[in-house]
DSSP file (Angstrom, degrees, kcal/mol; ACC not computed):
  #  RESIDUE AA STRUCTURE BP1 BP2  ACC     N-H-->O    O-->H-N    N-H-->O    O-->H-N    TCO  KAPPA ALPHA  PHI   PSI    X-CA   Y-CA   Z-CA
    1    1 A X              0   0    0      0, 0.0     2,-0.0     0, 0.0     0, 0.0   0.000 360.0 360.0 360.0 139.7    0.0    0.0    0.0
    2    2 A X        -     0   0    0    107,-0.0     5,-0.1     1,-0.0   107,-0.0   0.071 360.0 -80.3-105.4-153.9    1.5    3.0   -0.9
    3    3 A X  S    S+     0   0    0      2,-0.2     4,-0.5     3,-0.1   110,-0.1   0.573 124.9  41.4 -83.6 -22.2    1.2    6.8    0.9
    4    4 A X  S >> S+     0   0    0      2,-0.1     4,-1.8   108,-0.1     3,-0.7   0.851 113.7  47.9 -59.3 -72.9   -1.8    7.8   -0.5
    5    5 A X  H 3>>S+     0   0    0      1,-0.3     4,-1.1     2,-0.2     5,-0.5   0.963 110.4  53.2 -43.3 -36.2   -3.7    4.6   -0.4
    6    6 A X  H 3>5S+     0   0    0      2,-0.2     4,-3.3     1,-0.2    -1,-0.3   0.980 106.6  51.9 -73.6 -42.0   -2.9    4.0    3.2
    7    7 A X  H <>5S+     0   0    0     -3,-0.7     4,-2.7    -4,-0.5     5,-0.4   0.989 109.6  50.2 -60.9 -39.5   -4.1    7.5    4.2
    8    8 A X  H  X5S+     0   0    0     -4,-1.8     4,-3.7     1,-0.2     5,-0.2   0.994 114.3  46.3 -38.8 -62.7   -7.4    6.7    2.3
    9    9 A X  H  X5S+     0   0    0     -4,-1.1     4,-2.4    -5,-0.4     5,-0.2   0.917 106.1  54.6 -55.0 -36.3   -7.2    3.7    4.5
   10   10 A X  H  X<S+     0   0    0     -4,-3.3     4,-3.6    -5,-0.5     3,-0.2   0.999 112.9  48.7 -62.2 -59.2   -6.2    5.6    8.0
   11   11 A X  H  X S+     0   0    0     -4,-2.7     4,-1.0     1,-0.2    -1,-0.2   0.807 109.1  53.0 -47.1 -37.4   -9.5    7.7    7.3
   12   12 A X  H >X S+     0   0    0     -4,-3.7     4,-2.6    -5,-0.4     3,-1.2   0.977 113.4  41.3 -41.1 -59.6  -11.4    4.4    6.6
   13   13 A X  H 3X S+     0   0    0     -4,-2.4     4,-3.6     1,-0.3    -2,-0.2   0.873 110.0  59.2 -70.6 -43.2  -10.4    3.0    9.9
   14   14 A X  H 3< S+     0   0    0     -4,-3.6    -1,-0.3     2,-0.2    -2,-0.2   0.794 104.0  47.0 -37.8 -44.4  -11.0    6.0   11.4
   15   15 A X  H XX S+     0   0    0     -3,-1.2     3,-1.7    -4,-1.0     4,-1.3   0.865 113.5  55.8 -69.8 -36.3  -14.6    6.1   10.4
   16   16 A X  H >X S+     0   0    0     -4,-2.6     3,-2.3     1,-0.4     4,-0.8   0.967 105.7  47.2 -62.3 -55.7  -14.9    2.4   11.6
   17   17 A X  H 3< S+     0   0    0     -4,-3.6    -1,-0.4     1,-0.3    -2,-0.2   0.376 109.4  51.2 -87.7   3.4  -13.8    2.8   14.7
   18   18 A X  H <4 S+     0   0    0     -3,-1.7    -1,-0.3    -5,-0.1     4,-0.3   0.234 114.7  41.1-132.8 -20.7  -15.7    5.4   15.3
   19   19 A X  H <X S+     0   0    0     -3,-2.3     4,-0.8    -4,-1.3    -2,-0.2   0.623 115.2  48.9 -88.4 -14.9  -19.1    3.7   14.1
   20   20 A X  H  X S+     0   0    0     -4,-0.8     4,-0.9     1,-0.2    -3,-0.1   0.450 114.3  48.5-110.4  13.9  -18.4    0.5   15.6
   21   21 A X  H  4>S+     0   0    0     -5,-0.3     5,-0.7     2,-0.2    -1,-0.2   0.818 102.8  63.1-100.3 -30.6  -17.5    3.1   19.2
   22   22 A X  H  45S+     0   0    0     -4,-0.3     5,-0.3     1,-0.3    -2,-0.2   0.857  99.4  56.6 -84.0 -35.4  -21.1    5.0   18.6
   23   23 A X  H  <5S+     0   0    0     -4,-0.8    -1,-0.3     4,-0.1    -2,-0.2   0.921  96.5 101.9 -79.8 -27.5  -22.9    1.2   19.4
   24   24 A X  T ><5S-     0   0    0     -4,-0.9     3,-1.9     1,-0.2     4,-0.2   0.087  99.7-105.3 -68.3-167.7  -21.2    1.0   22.7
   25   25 A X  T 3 5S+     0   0    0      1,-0.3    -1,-0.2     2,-0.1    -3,-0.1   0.164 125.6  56.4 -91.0  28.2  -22.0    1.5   25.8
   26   26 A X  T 3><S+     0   0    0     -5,-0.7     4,-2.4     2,-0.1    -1,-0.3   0.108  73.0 112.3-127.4  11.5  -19.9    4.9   25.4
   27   27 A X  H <> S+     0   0    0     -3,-1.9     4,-2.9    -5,-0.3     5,-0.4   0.924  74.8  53.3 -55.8 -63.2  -22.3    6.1   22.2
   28   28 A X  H  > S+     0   0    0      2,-0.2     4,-1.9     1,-0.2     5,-0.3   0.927 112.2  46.3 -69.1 -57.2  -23.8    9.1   24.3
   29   29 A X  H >> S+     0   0    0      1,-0.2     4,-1.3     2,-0.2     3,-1.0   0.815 115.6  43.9  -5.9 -90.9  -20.1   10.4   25.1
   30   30 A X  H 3X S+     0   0    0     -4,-2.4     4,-2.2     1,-0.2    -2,-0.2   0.724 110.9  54.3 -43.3 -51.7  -19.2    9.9   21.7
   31   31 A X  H 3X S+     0   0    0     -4,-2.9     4,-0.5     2,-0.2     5,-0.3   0.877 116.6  41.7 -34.0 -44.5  -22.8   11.7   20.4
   32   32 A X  H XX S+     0   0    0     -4,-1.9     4,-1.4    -3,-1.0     3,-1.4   0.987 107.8  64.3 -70.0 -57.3  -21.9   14.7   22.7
   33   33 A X  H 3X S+     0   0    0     -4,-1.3     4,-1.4    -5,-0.3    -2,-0.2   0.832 109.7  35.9  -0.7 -73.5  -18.3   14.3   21.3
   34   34 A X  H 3< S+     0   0    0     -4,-2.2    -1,-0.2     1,-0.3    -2,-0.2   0.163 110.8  53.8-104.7  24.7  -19.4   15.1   17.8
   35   35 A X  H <X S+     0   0    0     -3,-1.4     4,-1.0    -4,-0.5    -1,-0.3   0.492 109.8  55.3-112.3 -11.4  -22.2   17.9   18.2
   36   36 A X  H  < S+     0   0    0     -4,-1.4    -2,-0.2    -5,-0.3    -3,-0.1   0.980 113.8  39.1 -51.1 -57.0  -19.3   19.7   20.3
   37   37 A X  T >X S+     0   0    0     -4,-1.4     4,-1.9     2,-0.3     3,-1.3   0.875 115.2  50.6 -59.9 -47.5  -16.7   19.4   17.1
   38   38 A X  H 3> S+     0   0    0      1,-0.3     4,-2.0     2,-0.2    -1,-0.2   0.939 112.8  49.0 -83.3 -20.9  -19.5   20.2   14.4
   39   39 A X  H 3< S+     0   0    0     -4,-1.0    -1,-0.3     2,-0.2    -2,-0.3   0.741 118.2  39.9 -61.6 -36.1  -20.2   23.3   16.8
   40   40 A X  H <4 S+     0   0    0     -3,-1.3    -2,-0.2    -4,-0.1    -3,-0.2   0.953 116.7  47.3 -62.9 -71.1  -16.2   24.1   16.8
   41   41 A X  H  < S+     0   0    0     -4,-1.9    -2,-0.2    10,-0.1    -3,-0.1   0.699  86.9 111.8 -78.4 -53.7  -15.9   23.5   13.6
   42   42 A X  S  < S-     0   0    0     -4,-2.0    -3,-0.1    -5,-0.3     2,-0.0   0.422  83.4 -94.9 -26.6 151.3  -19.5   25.9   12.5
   43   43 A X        +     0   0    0      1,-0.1     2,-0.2     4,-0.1     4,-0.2  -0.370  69.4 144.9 -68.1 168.1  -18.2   29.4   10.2
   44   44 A X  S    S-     0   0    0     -3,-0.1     3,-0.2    -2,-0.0    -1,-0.1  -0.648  72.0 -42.1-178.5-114.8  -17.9   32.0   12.8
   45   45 A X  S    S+     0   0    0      1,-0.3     2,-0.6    -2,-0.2    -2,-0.1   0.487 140.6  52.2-104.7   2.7  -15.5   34.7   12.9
   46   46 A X  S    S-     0   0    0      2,-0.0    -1,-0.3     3,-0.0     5,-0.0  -0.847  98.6-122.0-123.4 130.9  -13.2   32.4   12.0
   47   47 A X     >  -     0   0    0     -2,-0.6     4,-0.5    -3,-0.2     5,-0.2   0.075  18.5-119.7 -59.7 146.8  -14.2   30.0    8.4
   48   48 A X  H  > S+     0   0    0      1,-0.2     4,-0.5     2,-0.2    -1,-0.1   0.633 116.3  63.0 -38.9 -24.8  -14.5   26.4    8.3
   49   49 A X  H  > S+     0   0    0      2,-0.2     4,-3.9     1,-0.2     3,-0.3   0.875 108.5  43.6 -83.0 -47.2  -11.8   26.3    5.8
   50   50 A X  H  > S+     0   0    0      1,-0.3     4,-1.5     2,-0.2    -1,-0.2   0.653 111.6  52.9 -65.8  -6.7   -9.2   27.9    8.7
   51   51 A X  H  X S+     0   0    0     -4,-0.5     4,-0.9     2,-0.2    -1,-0.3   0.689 108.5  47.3-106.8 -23.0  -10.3   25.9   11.2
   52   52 A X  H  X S+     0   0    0     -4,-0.5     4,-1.5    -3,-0.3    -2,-0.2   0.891 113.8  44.9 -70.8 -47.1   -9.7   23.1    9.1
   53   53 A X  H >X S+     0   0    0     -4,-3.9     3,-1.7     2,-0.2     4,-1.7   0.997 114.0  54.7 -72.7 -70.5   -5.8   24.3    7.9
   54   54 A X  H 3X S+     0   0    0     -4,-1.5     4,-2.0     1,-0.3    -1,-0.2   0.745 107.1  49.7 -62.6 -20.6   -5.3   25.2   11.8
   55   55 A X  H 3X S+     0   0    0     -4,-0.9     4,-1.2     1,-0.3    -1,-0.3   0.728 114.6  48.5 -91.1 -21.0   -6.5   21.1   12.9
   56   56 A X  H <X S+     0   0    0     -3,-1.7     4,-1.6    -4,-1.5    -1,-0.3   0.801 105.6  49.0 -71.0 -32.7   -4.1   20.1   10.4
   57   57 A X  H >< S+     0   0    0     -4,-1.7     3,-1.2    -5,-0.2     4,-0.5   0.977 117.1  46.8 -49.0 -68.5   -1.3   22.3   11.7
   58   58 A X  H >< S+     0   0    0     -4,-2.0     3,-4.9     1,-0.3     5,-0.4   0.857 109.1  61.2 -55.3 -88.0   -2.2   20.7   15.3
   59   59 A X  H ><>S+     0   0    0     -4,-1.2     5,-3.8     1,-0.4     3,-0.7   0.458 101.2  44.5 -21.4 -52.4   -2.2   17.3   13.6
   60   60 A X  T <<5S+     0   0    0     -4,-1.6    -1,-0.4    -3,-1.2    -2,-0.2   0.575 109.5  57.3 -87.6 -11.7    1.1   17.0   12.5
   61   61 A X  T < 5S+     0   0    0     -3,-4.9    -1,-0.2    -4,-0.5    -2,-0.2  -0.030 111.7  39.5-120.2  65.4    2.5   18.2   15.5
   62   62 A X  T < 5S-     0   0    0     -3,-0.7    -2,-0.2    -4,-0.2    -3,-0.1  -0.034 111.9-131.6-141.7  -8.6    0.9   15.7   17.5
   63   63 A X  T   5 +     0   0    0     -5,-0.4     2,-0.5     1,-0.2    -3,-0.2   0.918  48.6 157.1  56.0  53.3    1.7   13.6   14.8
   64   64 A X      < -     0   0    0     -5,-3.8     4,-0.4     1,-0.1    -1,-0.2  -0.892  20.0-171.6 -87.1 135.9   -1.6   11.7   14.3
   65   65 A X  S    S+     0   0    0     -2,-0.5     4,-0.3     1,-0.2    -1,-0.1   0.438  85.5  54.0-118.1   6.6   -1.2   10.7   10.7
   66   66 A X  S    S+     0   0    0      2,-0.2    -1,-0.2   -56,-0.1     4,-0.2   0.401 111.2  50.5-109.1   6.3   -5.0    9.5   10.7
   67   67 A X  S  > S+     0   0    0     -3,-0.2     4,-1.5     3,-0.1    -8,-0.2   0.489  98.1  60.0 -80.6 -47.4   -5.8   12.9   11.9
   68   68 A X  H  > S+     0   0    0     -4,-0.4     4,-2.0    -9,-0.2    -2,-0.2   0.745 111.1  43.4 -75.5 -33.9   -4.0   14.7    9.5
   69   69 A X  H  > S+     0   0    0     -4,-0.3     4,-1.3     2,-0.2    -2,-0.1   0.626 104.0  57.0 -81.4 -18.0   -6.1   13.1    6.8
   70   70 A X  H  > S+     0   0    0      2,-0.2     4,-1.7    -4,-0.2     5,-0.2   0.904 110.1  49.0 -75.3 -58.5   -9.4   13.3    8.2
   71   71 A X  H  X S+     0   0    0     -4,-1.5     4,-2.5     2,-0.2    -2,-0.2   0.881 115.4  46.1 -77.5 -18.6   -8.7   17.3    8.4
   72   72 A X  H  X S+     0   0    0     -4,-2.0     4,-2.1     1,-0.1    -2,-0.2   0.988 107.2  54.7 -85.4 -30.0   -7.5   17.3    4.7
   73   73 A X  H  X S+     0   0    0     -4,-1.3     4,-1.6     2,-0.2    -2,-0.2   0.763 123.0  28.3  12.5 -55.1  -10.3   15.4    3.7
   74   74 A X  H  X S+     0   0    0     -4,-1.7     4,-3.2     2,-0.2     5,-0.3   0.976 114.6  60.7 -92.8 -52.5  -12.5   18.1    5.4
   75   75 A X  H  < S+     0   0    0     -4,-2.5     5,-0.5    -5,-0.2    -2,-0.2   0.728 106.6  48.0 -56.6 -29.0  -10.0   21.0    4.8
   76   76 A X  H >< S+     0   0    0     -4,-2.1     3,-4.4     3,-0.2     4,-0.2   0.933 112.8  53.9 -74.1 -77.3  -10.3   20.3    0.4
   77   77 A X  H 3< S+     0   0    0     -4,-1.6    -2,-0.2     1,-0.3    -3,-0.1   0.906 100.5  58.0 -51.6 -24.1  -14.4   20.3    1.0
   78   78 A X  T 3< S-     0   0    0     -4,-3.2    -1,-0.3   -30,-0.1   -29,-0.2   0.687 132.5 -97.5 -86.6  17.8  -14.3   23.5    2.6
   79   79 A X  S <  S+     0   0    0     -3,-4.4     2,-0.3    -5,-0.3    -3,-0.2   0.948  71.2 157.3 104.8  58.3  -12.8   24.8   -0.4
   80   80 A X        -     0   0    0     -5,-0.5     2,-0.3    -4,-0.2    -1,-0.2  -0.693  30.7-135.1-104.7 157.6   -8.8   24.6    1.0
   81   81 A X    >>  -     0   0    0     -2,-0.3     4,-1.3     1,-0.1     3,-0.7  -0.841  19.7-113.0-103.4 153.2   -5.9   24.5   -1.6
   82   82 A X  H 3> S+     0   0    0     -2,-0.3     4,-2.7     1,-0.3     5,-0.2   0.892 117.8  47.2 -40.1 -59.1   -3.1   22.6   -1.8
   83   83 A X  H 34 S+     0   0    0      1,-0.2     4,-0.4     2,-0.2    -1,-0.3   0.622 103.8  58.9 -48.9 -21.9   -1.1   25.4   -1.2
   84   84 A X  H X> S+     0   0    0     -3,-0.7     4,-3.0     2,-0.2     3,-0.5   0.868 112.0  38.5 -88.3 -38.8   -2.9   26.8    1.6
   85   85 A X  H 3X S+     0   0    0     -4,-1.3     4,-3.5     1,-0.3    -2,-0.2   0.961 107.2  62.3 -94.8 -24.7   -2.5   23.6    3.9
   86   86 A X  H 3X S+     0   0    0     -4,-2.7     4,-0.9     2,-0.2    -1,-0.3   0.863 108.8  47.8 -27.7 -47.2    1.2   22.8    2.7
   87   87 A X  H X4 S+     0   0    0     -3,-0.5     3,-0.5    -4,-0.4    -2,-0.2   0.869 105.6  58.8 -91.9 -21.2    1.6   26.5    4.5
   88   88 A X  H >< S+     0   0    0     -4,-3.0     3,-1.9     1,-0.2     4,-0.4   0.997 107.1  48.6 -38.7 -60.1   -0.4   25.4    7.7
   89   89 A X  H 3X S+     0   0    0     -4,-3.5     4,-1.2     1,-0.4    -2,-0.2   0.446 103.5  55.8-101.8   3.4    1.9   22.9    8.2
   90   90 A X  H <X S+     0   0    0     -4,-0.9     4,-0.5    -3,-0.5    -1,-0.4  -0.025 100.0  58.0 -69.8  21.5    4.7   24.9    7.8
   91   91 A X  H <> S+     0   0    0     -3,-1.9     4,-1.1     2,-0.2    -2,-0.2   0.620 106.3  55.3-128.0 -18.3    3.5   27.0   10.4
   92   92 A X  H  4 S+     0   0    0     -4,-0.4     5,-0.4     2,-0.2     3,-0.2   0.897 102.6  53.7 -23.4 -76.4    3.6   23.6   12.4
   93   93 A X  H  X S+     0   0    0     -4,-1.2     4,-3.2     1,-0.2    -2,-0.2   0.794 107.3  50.7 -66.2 -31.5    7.2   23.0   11.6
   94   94 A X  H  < S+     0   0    0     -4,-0.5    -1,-0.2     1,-0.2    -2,-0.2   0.895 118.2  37.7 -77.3 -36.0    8.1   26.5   13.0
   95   95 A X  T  < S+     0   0    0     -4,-1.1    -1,-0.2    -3,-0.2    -2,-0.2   0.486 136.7  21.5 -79.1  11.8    6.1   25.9   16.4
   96   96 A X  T >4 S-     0   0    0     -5,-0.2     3,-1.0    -4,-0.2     2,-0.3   0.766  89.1-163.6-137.4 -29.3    7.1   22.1   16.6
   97   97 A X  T 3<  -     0   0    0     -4,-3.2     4,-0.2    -5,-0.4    -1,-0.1  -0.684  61.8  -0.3 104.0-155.9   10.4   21.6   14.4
   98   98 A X  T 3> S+     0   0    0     -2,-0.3     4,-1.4     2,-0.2    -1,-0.2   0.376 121.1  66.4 -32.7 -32.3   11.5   18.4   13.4
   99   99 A X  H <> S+     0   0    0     -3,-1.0     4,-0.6     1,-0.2    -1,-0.2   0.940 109.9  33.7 -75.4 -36.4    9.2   16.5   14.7
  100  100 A X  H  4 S+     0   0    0      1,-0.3    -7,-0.2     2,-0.2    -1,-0.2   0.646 112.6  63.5 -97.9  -3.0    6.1   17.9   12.5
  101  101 A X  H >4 S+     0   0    0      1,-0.2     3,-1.7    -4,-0.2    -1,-0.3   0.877 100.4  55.6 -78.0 -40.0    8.6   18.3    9.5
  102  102 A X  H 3< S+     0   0    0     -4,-1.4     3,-0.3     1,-0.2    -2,-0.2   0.667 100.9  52.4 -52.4 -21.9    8.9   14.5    9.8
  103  103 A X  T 3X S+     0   0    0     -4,-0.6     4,-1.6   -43,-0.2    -1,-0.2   0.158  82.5 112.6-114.3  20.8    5.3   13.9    9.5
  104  104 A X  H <> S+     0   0    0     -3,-1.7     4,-1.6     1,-0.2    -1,-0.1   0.906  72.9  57.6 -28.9 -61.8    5.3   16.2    6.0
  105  105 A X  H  > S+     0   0    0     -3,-0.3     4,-2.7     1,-0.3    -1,-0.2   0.776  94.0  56.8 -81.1 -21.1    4.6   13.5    4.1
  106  106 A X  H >> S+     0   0    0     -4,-0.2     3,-0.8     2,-0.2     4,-0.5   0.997 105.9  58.0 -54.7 -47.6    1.5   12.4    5.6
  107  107 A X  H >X S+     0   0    0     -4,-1.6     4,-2.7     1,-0.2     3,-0.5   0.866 112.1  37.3 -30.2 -54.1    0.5   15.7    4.8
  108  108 A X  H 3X S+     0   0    0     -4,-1.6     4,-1.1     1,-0.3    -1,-0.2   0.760 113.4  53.5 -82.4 -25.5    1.2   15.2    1.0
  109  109 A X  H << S+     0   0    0     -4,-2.7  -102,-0.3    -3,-0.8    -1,-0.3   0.305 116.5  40.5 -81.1  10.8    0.1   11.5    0.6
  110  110 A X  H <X S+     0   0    0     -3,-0.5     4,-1.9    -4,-0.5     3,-0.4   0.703 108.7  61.4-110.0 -28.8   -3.4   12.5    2.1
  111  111 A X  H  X>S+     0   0    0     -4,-2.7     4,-1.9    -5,-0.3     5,-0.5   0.982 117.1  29.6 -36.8 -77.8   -3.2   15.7    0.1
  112  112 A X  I  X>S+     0   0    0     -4,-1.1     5,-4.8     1,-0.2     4,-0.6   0.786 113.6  62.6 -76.7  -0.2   -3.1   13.3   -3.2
  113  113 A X  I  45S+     0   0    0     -3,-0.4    -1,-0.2     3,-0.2    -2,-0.2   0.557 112.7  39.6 -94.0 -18.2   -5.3   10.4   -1.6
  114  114 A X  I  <5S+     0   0    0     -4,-1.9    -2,-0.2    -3,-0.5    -3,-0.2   0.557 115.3  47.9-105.0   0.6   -8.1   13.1   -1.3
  115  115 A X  I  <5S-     0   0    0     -4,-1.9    -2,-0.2     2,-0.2    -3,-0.2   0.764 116.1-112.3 -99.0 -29.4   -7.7   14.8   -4.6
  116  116 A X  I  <<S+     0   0    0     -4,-0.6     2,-0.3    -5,-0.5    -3,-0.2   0.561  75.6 115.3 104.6  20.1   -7.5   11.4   -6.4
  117  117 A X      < -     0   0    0     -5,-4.8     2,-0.5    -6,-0.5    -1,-0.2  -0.761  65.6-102.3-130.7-178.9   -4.0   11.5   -7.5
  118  118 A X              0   0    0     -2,-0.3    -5,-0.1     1,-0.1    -9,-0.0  -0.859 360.0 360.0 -93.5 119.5   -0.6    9.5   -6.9
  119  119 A X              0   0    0     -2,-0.5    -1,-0.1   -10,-0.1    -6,-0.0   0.294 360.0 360.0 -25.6 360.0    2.1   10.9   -4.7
């Protein structure tokens, strides 16, 4: 599996675990969970699209790499550019370093697993 398909795949798993989390006996959590996020998430003074580029910043330097695809996933439907989240995540590597410069390339294989192209 290559760097795109495997972020495609991280997002998969993501969703699964996250359906299969909603039938336990921890569903109302989780329910609460996700009208909190879609409530963060909502335009305000600051857009969905920014809020999206800033949970990618945060992603890669926490280094979630299923994390990082789920917010570009979101960050391209709220109308994000390539360019735009590439410069989030430089804005990453200046608060974080090395560490989130190492996890670049999730950036760029979820980047081409969510446009439809090959790394």
């Amino acid at each position: 599996m290559n760097g795109p398909e495997s972020m495609l795949k991280a997002t998969e798993t993501l969703a699964e675990t996250m359906k299969r989390m909603t039938s336990a006996p921890f569903g109302g959590m989780l329910s609460s969970w996700r009208r909190f996020t879609a409530s963060a998430h909502a335009d305000g003074e600051l857009s969905r699209k920014h809020k999206e580029l800033i949970a990618i910043a945060i992603a890669l330097v926490k280094g979630c790499e299923r994390c990082v695809s789920y917010h570009v996933r979101s960050a391209i439907a709220a109308g994000a550019t390539d360019n735009e989240m590439k410069e989030a995540a430089f804005v990453a590597v200046i608060m974080d370093g090395g560490p989130a410069l190492a996890h670049m390339s999730a950036l760029l294989d979820a980047i081409a697993a969510h446009r439809g192209e090959d790394a």
